[in-house]
N, CA, C and O atoms as a Maestro MAE file, in Angstrom:
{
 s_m_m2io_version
 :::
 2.0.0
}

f_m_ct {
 s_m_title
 :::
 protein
 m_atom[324] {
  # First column is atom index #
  i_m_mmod_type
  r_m_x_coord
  r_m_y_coord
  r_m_z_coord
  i_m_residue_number
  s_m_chain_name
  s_m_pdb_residue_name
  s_m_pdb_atom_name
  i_m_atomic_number
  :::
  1 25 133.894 62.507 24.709 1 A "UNK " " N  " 7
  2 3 133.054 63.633 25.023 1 A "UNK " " CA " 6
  3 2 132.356 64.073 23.757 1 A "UNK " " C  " 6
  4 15 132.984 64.371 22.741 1 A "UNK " " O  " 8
  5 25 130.764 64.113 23.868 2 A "UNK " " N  " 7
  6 3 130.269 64.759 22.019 2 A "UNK " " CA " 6
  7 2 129.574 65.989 23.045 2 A "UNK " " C  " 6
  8 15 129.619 66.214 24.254 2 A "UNK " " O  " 8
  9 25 128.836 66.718 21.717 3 A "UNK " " N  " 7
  10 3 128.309 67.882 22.421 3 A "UNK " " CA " 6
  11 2 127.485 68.003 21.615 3 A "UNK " " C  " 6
  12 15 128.020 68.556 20.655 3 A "UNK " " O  " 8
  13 25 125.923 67.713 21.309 4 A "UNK " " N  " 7
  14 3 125.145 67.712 20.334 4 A "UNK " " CA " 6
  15 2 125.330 66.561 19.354 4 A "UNK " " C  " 6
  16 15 124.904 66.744 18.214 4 A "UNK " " O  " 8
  17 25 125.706 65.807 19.544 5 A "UNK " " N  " 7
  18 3 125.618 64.031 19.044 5 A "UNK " " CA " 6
  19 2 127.152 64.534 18.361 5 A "UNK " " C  " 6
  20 15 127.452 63.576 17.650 5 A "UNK " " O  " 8
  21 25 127.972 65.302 18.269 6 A "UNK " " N  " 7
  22 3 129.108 65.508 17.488 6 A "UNK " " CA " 6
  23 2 130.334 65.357 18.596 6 A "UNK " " C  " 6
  24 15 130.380 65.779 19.751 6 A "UNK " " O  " 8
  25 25 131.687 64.316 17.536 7 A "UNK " " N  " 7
  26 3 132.821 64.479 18.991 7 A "UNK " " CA " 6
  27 2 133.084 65.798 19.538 7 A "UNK " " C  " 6
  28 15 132.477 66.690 18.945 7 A "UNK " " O  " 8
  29 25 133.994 66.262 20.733 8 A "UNK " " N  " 7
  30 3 134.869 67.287 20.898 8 A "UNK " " CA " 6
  31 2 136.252 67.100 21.036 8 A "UNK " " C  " 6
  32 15 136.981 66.973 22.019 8 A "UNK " " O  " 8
  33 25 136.480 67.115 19.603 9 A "UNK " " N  " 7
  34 3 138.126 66.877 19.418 9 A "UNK " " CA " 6
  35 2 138.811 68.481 19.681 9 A "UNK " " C  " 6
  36 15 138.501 69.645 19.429 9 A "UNK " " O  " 8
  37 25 140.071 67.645 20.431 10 A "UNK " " N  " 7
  38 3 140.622 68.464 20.672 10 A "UNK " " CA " 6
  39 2 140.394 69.100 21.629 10 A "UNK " " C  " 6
  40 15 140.761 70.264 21.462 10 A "UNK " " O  " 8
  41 25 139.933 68.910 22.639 11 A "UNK " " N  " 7
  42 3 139.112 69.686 23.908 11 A "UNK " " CA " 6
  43 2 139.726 69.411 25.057 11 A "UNK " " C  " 6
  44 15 139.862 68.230 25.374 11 A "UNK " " O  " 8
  45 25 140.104 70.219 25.712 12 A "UNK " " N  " 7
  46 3 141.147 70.768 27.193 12 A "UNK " " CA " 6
  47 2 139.959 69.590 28.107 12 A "UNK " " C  " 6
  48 15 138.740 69.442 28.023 12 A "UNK " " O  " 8
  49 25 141.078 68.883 28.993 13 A "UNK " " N  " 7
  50 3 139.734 68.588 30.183 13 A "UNK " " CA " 6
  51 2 141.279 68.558 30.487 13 A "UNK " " C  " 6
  52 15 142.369 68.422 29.932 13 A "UNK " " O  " 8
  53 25 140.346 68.896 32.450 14 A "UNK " " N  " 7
  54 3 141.221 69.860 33.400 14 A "UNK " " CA " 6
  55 2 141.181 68.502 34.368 14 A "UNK " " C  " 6
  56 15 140.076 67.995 34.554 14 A "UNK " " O  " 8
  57 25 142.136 68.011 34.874 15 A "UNK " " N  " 7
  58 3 142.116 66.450 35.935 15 A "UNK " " CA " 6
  59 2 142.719 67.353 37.389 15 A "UNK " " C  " 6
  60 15 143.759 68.010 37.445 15 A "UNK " " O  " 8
  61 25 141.826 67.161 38.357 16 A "UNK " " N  " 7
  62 3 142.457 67.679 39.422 16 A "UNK " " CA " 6
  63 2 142.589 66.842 40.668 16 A "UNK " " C  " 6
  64 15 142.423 65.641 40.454 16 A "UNK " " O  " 8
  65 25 142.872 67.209 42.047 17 A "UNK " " N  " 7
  66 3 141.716 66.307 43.643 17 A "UNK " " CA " 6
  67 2 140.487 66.915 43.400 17 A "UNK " " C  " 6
  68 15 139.928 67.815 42.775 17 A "UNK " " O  " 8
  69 25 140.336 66.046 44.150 18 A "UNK " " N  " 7
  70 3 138.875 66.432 44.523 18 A "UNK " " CA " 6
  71 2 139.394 67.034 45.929 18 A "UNK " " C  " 6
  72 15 140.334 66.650 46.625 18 A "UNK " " O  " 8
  73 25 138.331 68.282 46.162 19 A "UNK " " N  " 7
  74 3 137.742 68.545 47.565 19 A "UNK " " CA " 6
  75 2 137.606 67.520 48.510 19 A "UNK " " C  " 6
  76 15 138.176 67.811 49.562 19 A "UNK " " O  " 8
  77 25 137.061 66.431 48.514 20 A "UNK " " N  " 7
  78 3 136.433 65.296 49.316 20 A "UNK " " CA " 6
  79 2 137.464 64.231 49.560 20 A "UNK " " C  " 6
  80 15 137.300 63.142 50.110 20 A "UNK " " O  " 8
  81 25 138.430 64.687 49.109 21 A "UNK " " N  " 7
  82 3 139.663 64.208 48.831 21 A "UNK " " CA " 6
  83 2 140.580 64.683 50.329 21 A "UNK " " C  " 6
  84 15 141.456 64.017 50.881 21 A "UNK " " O  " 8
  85 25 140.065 65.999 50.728 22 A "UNK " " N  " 7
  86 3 141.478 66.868 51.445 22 A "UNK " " CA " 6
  87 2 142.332 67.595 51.130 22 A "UNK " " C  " 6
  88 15 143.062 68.230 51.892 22 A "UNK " " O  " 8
  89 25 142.345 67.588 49.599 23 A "UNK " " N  " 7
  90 3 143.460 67.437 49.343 23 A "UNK " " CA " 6
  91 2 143.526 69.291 48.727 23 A "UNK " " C  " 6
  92 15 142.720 70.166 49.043 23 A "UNK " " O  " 8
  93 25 144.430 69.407 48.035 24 A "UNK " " N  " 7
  94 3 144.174 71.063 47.518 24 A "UNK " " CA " 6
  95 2 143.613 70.823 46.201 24 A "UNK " " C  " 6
  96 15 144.144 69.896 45.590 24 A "UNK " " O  " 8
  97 25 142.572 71.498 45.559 25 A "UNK " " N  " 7
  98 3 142.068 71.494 44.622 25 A "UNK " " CA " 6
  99 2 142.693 71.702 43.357 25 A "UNK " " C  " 6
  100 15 142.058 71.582 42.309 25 A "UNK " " O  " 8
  101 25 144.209 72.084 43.404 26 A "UNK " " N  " 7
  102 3 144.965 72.586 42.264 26 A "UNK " " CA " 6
  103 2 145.346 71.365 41.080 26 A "UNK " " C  " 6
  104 15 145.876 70.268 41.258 26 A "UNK " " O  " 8
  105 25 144.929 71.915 39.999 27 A "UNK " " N  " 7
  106 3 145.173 71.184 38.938 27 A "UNK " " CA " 6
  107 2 146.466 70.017 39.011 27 A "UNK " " C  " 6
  108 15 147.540 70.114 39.605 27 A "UNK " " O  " 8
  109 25 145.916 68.859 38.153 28 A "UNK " " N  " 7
  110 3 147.002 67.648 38.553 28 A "UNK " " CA " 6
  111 2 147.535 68.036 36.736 28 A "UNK " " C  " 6
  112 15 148.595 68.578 36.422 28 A "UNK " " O  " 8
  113 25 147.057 67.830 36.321 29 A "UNK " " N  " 7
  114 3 146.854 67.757 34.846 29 A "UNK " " CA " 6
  115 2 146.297 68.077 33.833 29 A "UNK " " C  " 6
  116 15 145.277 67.393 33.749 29 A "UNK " " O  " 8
  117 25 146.421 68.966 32.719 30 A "UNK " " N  " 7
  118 3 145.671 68.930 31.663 30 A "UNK " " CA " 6
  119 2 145.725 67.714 30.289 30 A "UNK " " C  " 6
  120 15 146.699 67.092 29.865 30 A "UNK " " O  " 8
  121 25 144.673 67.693 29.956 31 A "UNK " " N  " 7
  122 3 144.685 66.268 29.063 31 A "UNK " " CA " 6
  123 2 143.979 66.975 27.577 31 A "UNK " " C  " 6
  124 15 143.742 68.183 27.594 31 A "UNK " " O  " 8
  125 25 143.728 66.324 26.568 32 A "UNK " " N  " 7
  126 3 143.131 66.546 25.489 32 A "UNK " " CA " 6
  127 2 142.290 65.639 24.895 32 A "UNK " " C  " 6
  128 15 142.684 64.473 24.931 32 A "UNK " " O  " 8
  129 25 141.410 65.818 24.445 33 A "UNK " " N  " 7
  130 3 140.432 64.943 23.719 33 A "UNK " " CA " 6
  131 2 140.898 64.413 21.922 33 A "UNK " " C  " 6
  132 15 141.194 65.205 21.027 33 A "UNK " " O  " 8
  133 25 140.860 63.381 21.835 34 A "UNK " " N  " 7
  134 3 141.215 62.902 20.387 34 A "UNK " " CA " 6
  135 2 140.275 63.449 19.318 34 A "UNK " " C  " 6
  136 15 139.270 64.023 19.736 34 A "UNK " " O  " 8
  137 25 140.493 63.335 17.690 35 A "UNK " " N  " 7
  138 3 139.440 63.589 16.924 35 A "UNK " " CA " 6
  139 2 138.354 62.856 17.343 35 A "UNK " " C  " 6
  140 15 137.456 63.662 17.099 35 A "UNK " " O  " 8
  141 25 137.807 61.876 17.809 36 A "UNK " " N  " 7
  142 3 136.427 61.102 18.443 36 A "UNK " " CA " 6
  143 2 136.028 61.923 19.764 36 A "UNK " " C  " 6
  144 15 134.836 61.867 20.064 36 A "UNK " " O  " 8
  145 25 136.617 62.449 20.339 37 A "UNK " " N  " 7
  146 3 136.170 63.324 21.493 37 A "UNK " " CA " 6
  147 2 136.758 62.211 22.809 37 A "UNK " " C  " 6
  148 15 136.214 62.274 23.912 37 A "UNK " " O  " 8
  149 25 137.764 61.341 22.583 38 A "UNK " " N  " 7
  150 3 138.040 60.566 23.410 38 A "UNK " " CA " 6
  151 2 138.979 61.077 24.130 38 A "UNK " " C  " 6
  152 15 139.691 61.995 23.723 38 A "UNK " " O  " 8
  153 25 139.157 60.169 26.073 39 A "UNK " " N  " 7
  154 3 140.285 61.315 26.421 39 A "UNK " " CA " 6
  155 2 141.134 59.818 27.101 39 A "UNK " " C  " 6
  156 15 140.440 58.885 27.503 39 A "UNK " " O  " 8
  157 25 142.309 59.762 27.146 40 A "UNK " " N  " 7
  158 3 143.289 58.989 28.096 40 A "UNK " " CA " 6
  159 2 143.114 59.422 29.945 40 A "UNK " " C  " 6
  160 15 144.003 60.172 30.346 40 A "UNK " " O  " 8
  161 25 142.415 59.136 30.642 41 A "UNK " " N  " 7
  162 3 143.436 59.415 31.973 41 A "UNK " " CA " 6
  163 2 144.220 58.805 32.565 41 A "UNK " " C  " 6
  164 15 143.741 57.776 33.040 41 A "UNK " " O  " 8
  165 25 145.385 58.983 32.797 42 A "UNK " " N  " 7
  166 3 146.021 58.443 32.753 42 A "UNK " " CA " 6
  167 2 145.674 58.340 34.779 42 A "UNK " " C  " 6
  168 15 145.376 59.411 35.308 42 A "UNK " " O  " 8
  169 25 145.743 57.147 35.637 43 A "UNK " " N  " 7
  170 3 145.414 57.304 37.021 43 A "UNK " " CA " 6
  171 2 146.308 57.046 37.658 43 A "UNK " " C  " 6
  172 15 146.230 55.861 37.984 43 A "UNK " " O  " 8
  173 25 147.632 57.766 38.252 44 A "UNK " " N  " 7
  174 3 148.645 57.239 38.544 44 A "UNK " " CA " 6
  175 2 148.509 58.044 40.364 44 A "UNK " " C  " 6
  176 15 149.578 57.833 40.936 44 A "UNK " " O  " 8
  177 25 147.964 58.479 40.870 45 A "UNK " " N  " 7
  178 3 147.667 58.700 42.215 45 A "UNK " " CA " 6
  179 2 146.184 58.165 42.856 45 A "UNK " " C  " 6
  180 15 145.093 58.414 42.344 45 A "UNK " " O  " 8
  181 25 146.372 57.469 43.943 46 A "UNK " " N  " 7
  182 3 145.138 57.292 44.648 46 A "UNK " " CA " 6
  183 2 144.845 58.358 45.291 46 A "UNK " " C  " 6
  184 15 145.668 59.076 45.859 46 A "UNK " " O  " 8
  185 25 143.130 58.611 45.225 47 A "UNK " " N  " 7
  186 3 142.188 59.708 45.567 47 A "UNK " " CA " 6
  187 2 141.053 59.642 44.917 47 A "UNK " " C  " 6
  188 15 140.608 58.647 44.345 47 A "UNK " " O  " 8
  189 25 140.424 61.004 45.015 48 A "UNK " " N  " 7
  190 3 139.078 61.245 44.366 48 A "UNK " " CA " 6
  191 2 139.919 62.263 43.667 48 A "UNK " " C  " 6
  192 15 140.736 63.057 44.134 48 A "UNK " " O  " 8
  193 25 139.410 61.990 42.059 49 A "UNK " " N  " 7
  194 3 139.283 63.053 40.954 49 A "UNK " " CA " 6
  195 2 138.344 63.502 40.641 49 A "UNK " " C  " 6
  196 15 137.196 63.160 40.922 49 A "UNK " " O  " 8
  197 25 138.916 64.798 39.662 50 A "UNK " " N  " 7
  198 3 137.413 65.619 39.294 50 A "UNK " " CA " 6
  199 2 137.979 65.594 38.074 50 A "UNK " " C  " 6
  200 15 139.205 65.491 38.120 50 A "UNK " " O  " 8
  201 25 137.380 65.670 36.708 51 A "UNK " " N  " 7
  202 3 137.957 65.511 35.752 51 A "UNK " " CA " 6
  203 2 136.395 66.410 35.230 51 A "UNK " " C  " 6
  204 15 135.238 65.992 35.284 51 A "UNK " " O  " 8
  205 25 137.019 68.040 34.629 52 A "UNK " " N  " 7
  206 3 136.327 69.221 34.124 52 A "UNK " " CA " 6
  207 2 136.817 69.322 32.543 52 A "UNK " " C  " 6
  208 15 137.943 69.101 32.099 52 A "UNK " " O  " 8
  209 25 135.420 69.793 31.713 53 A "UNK " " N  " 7
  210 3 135.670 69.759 30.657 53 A "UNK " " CA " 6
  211 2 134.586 71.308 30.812 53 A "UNK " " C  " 6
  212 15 133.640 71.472 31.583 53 A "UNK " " O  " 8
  213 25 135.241 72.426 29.619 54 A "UNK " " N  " 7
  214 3 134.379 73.439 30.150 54 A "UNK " " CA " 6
  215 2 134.368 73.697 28.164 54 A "UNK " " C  " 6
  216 15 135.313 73.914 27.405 54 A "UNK " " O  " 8
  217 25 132.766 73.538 27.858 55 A "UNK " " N  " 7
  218 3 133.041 74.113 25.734 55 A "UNK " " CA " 6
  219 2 132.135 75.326 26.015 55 A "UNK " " C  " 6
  220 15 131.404 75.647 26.951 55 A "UNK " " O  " 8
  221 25 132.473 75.876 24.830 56 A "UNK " " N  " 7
  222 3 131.727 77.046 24.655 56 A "UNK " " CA " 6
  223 2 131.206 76.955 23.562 56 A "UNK " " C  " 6
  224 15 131.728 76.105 22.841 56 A "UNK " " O  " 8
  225 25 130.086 77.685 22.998 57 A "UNK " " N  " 7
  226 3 129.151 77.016 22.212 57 A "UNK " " CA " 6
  227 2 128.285 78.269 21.459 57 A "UNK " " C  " 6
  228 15 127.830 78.945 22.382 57 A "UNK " " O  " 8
  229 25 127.944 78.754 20.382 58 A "UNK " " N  " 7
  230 3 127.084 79.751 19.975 58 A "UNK " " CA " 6
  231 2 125.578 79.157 21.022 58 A "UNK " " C  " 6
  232 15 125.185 78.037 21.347 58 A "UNK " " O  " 8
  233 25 125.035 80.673 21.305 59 A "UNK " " N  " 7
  234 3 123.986 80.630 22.253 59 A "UNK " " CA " 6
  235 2 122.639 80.058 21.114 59 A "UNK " " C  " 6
  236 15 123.060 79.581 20.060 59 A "UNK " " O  " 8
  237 25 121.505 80.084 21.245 60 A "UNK " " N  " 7
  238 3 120.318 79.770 20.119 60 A "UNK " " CA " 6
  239 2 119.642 81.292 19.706 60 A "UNK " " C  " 6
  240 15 120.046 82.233 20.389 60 A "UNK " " O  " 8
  241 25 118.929 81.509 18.941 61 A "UNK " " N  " 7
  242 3 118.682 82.098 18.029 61 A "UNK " " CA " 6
  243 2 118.090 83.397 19.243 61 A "UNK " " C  " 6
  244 15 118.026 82.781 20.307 61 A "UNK " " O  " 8
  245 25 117.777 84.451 19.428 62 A "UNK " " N  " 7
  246 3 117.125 84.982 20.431 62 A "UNK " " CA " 6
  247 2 118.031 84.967 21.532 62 A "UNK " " C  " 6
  248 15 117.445 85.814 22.205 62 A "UNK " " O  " 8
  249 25 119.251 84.569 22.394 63 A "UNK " " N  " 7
  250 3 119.179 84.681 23.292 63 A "UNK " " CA " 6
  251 2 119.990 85.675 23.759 63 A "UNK " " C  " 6
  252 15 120.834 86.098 22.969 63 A "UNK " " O  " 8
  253 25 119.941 86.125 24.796 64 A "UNK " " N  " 7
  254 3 120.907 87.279 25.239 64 A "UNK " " CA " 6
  255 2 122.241 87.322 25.274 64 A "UNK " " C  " 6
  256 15 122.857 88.292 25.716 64 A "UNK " " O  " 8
  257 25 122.852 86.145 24.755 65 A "UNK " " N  " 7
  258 3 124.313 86.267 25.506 65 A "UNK " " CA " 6
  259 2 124.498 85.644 23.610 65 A "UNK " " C  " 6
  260 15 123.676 85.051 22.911 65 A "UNK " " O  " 8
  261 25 125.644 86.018 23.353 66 A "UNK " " N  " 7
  262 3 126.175 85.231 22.236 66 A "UNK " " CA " 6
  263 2 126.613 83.733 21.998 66 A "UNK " " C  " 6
  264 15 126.571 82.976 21.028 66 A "UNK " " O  " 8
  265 25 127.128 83.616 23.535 67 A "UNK " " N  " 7
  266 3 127.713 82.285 23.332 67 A "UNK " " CA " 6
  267 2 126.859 82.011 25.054 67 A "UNK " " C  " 6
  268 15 126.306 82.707 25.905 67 A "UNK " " O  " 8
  269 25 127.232 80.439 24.819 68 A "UNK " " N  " 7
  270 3 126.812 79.809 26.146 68 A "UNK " " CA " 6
  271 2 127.507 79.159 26.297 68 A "UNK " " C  " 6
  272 15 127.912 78.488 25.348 68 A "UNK " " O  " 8
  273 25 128.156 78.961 27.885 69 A "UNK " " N  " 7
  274 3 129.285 77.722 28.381 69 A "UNK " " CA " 6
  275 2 128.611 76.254 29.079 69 A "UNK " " C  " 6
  276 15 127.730 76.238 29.939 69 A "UNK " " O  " 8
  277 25 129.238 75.119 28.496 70 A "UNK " " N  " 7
  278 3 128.789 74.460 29.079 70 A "UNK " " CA " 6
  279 2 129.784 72.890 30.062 70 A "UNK " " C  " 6
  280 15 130.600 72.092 29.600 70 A "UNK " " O  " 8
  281 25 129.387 72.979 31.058 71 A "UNK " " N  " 7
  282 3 130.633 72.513 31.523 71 A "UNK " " CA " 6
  283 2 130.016 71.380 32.053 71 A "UNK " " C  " 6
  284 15 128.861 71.335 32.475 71 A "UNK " " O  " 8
  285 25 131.165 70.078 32.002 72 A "UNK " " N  " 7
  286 3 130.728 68.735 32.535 72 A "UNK " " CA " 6
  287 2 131.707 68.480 33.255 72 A "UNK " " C  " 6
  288 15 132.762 69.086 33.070 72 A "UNK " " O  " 8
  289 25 131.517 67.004 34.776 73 A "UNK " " N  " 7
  290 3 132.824 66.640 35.446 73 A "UNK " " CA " 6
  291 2 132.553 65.653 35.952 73 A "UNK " " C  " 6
  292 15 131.438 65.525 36.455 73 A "UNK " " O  " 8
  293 25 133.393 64.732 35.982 74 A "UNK " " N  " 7
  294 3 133.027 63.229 36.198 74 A "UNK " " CA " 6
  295 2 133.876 63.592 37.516 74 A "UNK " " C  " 6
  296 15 134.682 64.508 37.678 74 A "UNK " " O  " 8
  297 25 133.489 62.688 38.322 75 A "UNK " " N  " 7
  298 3 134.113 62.351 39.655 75 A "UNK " " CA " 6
  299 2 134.588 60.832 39.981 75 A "UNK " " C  " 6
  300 15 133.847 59.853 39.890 75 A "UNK " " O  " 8
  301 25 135.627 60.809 40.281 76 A "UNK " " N  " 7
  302 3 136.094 59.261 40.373 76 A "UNK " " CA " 6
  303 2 137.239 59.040 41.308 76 A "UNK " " C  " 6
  304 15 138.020 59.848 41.810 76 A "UNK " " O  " 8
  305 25 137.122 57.504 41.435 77 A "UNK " " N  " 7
  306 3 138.064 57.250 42.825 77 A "UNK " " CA " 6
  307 2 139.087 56.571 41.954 77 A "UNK " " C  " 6
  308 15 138.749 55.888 40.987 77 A "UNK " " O  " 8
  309 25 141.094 56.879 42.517 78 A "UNK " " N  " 7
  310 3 141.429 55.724 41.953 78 A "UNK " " CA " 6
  311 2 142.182 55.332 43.559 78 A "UNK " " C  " 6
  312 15 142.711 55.993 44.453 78 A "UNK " " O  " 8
  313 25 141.877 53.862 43.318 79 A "UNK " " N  " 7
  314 3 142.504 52.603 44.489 79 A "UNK " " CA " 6
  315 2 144.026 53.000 44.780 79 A "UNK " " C  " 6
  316 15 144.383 53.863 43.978 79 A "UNK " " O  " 8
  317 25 144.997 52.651 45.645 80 A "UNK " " N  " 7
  318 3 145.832 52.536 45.507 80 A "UNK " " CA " 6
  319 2 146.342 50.765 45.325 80 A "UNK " " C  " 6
  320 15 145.889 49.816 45.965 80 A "UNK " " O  " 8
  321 25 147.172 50.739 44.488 81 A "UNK " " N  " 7
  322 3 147.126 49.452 44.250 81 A "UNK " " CA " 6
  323 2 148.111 48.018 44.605 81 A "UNK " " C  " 6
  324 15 147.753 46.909 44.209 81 A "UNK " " O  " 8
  :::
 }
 m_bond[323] {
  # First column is bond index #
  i_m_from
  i_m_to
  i_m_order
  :::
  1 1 2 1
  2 2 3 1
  3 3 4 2
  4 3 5 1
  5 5 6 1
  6 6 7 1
  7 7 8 2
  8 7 9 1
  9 9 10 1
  10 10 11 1
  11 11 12 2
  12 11 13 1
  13 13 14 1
  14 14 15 1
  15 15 16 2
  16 15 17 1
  17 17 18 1
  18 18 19 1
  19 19 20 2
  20 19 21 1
  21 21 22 1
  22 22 23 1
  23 23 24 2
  24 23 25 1
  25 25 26 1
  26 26 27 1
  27 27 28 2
  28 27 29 1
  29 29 30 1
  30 30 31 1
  31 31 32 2
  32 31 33 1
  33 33 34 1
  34 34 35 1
  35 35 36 2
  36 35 37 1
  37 37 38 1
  38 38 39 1
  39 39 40 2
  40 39 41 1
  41 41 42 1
  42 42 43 1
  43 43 44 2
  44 43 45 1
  45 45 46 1
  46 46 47 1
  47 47 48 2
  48 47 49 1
  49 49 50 1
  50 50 51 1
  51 51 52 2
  52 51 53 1
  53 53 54 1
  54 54 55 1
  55 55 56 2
  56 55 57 1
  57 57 58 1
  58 58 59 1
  59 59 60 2
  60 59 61 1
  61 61 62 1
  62 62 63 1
  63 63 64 2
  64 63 65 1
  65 65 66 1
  66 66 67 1
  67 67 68 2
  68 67 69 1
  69 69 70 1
  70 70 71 1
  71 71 72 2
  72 71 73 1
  73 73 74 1
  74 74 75 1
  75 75 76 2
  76 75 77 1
  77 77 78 1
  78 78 79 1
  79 79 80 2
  80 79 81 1
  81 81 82 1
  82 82 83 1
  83 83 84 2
  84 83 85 1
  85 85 86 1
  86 86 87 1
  87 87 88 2
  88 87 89 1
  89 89 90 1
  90 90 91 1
  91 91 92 2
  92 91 93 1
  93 93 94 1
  94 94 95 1
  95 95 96 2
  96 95 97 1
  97 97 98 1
  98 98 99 1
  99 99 100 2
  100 99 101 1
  101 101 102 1
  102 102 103 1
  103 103 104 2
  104 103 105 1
  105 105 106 1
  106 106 107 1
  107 107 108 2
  108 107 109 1
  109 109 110 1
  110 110 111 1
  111 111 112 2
  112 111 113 1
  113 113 114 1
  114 114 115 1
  115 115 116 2
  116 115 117 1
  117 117 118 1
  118 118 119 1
  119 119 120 2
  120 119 121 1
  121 121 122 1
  122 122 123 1
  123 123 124 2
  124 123 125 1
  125 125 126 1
  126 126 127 1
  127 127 128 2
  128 127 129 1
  129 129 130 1
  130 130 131 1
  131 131 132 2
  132 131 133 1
  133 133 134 1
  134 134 135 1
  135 135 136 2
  136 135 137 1
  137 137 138 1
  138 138 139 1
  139 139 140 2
  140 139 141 1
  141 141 142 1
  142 142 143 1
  143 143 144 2
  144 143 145 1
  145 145 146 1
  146 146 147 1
  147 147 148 2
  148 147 149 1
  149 149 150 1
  150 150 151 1
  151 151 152 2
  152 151 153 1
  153 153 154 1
  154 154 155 1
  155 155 156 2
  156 155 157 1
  157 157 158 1
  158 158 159 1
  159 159 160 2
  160 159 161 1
  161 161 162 1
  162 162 163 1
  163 163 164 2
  164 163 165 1
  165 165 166 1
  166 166 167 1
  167 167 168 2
  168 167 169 1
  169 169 170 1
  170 170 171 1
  171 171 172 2
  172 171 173 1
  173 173 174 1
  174 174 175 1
  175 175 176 2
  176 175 177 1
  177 177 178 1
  178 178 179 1
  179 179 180 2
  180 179 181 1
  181 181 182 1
  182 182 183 1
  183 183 184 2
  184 183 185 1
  185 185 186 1
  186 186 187 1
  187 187 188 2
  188 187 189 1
  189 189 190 1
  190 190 191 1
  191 191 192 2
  192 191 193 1
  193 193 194 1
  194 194 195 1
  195 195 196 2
  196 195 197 1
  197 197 198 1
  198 198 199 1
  199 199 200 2
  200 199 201 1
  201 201 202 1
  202 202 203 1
  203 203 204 2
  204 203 205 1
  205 205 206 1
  206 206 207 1
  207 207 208 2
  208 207 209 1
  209 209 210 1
  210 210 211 1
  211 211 212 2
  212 211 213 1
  213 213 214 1
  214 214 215 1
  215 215 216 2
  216 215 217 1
  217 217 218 1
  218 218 219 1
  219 219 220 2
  220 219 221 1
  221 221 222 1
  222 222 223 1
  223 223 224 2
  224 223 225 1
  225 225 226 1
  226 226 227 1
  227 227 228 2
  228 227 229 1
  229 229 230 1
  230 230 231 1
  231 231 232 2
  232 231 233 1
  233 233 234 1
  234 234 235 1
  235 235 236 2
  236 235 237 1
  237 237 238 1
  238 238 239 1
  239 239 240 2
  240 239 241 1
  241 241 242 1
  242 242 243 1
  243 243 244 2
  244 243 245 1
  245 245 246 1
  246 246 247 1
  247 247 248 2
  248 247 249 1
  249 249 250 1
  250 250 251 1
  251 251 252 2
  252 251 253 1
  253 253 254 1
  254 254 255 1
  255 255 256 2
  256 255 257 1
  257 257 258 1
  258 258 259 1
  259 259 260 2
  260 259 261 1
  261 261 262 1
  262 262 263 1
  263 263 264 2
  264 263 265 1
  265 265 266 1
  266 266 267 1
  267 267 268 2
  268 267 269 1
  269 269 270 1
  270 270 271 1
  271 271 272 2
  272 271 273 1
  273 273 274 1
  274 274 275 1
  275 275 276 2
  276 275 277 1
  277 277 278 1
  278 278 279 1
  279 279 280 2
  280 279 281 1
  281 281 282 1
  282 282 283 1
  283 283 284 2
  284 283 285 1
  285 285 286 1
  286 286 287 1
  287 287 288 2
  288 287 289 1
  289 289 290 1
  290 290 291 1
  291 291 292 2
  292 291 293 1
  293 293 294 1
  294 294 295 1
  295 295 296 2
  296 295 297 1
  297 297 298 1
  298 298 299 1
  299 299 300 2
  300 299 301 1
  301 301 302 1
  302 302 303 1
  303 303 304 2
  304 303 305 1
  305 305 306 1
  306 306 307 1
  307 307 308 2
  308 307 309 1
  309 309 310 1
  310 310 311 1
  311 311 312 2
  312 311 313 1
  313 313 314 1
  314 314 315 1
  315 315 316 2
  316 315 317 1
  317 317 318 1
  318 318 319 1
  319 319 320 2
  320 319 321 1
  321 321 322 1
  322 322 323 1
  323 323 324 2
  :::
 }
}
């Protein structure tokens, strides 16, 4: 994960179901990002995941809010195998 061409080490990403899944949306796992901004998931249930990463960030020069959030989420299937 980078955020402005820079890693995000150290950074919470939230692994859950997915909705589309059925399933209940409640967190499976929290994971962490390495110094490179790299993350392990580890896929040990078949379904659809959502895998949320939420940074917060100083806003730009002028803007109303101090900080700005910015949040990304990959969606993925794992097989059962």
């Amino acid at each position: 994960m980078q955020f402005d061409g820079k890693p995000l080490a150290n950074q919470k990403v939230g692994i859950y179901r997915s909705p589309m899944d059925l399933a209940s949306q409640s967190i499976l796992q929290n994971i962490s990002t390495d110094a490179e901004g790299k993350a392990v998931l580890p896929l040990t249930k078949a379904g659809i995941h959502l895998a949320l990463i939420r940074h917060r960030a100083p806003a730009p020069a002028g803007a109303a809010a101090p900080t700005y959030g910015h949040n990304t989420t990959l969606t993925f299937r794992v097989l059962d195998q």
